[in-house]
DSSP file (Angstrom, degrees, kcal/mol; ACC not computed):
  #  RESIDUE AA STRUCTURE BP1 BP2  ACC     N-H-->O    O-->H-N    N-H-->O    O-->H-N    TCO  KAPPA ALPHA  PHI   PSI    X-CA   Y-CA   Z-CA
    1    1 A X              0   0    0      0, 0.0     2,-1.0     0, 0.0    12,-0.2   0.000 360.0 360.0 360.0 118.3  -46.3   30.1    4.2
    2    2 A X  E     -A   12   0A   0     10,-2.9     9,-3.0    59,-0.0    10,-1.7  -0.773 360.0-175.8-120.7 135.0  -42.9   31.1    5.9
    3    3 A X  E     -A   10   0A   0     -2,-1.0     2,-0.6     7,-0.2     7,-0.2  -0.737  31.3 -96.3-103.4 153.4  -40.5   29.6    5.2
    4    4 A X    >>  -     0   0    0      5,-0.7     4,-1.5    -2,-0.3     3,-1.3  -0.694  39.1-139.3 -83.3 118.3  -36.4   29.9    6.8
    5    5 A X  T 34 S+     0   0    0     -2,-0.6    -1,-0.2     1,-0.3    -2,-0.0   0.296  94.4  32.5 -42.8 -22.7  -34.4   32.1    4.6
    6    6 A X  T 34 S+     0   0    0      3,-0.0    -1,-0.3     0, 0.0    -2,-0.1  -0.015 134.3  26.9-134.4  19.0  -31.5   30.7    4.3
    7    7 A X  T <4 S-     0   0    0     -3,-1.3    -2,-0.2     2,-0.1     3,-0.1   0.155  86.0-139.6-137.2 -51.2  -32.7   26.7    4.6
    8    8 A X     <  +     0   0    0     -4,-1.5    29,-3.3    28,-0.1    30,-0.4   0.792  44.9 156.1  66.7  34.5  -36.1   27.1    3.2
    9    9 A X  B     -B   36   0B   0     27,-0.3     2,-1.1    -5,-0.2    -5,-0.7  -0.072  54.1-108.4 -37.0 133.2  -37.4   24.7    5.7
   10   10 A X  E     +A    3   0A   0     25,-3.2    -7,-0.2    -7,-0.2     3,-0.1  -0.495  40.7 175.7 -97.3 133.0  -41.0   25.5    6.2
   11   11 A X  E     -     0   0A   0     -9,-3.0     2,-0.4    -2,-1.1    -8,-0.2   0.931  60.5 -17.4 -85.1 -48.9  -41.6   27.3   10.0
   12   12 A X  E     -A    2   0A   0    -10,-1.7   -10,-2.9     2,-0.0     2,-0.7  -0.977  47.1-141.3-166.2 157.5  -45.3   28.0    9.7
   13   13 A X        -     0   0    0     -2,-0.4     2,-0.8   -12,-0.2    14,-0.0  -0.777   5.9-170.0-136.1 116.3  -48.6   28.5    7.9
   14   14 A X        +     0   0    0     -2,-0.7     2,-0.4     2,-0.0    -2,-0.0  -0.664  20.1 155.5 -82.3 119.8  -51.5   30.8    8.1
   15   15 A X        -     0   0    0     -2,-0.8     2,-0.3     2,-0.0     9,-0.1  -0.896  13.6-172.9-171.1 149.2  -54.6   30.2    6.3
   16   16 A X        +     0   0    0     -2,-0.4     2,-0.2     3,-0.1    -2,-0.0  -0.905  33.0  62.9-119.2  88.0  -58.0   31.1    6.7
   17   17 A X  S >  S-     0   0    0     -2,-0.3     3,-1.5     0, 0.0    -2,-0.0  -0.911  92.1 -49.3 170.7-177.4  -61.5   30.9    5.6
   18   18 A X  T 3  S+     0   0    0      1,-0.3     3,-0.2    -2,-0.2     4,-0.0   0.702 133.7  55.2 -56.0 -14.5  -64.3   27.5    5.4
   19   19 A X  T >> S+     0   0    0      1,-0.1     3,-5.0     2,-0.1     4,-0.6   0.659  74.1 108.3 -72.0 -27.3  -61.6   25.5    3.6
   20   20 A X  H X> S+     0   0    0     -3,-1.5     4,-2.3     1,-0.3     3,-1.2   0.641  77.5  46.3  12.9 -60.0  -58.9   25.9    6.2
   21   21 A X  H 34 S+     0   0    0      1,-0.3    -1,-0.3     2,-0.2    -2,-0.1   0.713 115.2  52.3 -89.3 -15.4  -58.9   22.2    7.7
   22   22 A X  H <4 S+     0   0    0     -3,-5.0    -1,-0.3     1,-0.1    -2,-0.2   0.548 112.1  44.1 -95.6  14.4  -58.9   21.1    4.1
   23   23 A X  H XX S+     0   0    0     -3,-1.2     3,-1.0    -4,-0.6     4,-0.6   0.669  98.1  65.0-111.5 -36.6  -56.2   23.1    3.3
   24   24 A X  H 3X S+     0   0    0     -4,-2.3     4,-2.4     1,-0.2     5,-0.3   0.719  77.7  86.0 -81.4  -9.0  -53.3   22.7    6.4
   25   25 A X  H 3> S+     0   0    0      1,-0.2     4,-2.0     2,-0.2     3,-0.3   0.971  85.7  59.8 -45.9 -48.5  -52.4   18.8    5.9
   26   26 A X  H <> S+     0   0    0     -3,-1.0     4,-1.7     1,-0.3     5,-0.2   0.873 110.8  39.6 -60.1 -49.6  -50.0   20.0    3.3
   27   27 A X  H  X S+     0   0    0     -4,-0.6     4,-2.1     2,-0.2    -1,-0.3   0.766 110.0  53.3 -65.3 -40.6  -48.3   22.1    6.1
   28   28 A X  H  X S+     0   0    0     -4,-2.4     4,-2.7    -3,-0.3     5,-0.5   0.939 108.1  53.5 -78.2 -80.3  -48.3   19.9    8.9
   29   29 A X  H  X S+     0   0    0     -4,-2.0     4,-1.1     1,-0.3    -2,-0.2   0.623 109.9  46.5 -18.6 -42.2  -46.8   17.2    6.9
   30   30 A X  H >X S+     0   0    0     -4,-1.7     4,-3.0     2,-0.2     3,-1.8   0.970 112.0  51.9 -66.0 -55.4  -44.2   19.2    5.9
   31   31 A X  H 3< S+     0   0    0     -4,-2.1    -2,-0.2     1,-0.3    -1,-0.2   0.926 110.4  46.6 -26.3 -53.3  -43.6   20.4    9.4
   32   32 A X  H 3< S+     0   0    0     -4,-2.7    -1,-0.3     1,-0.2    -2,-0.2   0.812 116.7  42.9 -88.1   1.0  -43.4   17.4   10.7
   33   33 A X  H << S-     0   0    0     -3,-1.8    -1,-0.2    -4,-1.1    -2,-0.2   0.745 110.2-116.4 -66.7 -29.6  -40.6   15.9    7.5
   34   34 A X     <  -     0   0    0     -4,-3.0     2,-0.2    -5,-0.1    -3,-0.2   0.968  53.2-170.7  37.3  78.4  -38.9   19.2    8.0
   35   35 A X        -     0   0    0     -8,-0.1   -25,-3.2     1,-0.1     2,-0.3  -0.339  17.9-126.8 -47.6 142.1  -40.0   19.6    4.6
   36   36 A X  B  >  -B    9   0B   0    -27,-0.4     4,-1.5    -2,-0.2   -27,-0.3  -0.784  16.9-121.3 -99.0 145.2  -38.8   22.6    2.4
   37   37 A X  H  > S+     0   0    0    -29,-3.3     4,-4.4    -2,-0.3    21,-0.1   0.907 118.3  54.1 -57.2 -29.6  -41.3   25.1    0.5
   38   38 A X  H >> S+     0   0    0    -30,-0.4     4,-1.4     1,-0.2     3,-1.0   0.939 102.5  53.4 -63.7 -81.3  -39.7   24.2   -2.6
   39   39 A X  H 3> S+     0   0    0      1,-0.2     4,-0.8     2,-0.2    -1,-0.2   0.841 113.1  51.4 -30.2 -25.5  -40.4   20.1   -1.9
   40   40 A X  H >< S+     0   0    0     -4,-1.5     3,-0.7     2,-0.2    -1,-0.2   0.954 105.4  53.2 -65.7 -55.7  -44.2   21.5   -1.4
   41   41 A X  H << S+     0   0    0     -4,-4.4    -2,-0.2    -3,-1.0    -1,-0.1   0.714 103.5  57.0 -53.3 -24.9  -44.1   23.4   -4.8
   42   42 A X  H 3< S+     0   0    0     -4,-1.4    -1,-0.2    -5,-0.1     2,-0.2   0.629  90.1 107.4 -85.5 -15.3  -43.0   20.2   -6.8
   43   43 A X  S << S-     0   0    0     -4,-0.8    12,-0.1    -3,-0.7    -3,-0.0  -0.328  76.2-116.3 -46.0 118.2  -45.8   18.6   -5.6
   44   44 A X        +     0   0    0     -2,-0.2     2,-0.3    11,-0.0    -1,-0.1  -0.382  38.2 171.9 -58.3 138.5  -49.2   17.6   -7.5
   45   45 A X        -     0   0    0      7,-0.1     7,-0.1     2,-0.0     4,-0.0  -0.958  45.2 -86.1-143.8 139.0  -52.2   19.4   -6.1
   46   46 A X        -     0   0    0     -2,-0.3     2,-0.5     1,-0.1     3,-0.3   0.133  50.6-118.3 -37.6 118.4  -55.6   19.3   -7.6
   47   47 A X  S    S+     0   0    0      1,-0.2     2,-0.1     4,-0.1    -1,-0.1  -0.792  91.4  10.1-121.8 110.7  -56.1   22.0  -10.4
   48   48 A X  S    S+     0   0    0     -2,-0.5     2,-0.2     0, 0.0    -1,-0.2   0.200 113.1  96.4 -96.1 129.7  -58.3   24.4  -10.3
   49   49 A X  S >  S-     0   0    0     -3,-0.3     3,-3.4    -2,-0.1     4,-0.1  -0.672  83.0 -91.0 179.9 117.4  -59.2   23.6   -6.5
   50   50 A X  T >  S+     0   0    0      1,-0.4     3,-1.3    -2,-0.2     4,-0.1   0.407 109.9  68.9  12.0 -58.5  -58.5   24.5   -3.3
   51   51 A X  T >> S+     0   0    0      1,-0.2     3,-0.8     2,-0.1     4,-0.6   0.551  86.2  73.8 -72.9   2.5  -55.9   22.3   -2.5
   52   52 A X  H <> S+     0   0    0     -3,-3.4     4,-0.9    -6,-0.3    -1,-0.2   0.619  77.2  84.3 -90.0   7.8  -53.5   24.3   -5.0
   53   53 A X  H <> S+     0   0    0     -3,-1.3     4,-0.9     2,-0.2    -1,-0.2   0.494  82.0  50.8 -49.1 -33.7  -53.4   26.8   -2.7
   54   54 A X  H <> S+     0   0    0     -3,-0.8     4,-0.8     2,-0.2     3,-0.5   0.951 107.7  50.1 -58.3 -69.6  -50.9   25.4   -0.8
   55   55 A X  H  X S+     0   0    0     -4,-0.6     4,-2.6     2,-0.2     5,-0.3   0.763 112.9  55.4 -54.1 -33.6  -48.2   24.7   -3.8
   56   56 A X  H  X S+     0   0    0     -4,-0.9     4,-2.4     1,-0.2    -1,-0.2   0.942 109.8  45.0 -65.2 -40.2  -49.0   28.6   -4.8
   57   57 A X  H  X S+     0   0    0     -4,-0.9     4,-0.7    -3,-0.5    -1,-0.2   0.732 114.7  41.1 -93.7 -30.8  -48.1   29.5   -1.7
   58   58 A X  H  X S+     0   0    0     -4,-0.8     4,-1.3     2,-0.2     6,-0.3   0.848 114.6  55.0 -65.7 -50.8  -44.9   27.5   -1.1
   59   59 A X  H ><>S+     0   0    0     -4,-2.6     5,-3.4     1,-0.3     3,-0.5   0.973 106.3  60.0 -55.4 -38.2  -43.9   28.4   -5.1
   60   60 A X  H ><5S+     0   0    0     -4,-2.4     3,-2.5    -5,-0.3    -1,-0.3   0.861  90.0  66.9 -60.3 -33.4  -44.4   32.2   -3.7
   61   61 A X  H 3<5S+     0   0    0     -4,-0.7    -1,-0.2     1,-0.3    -2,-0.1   0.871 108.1  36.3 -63.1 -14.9  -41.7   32.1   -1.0
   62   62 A X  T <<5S-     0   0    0     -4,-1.3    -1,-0.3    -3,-0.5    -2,-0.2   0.580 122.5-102.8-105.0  -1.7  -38.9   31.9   -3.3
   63   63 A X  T < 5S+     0   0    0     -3,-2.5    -3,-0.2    -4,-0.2    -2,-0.2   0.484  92.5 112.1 103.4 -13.7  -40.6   34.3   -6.0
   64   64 A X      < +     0   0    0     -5,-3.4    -4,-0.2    -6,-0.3    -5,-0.1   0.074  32.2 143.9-114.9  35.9  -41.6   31.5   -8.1
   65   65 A X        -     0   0    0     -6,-0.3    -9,-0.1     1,-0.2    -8,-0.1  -0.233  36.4-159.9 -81.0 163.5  -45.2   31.7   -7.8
   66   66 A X  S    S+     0   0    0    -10,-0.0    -1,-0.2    -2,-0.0   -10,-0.0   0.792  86.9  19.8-123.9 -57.2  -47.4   30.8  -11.3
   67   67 A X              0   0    0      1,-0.1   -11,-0.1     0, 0.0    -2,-0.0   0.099 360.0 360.0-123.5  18.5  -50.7   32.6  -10.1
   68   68 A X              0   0    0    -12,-0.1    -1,-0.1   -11,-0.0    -3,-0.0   0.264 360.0 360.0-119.6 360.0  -50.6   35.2   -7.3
């Protein structure tokens, strides 16, 4: 996830592998709120599952990541 450094806005997201398409909703939504990573990170996402991938990856931009 990247996010704008000094907004933390979310710009763009990469992700990759047979989950992919269940995985990018999270990101286009934001995109298109102009969502922040943080508002991603506060978010519920199924746990342990796929979709918490997302919130890990939002929590990470700022450092505040729980599992990577």
């Amino acid at each position: 996830m990247l996010a704008d450094a000094a907004t933390d806005r979310v710009l763009g997201v990469h992700t990759i592998g047979p989950g992919a398409g269940t995985l990018i909703h999270d990101a286009a939504l934001a995109m298109a709120f102009g969502a922040s990573a943080e508002d991603i990170g506060r978010t519920t996402h199924a746990r342990p599952a796929l979709p918490e991938a997302p919130r890990e990856a939002a929590r990470a931009a700022d450092g505040r990541s729980m599992h990577l």
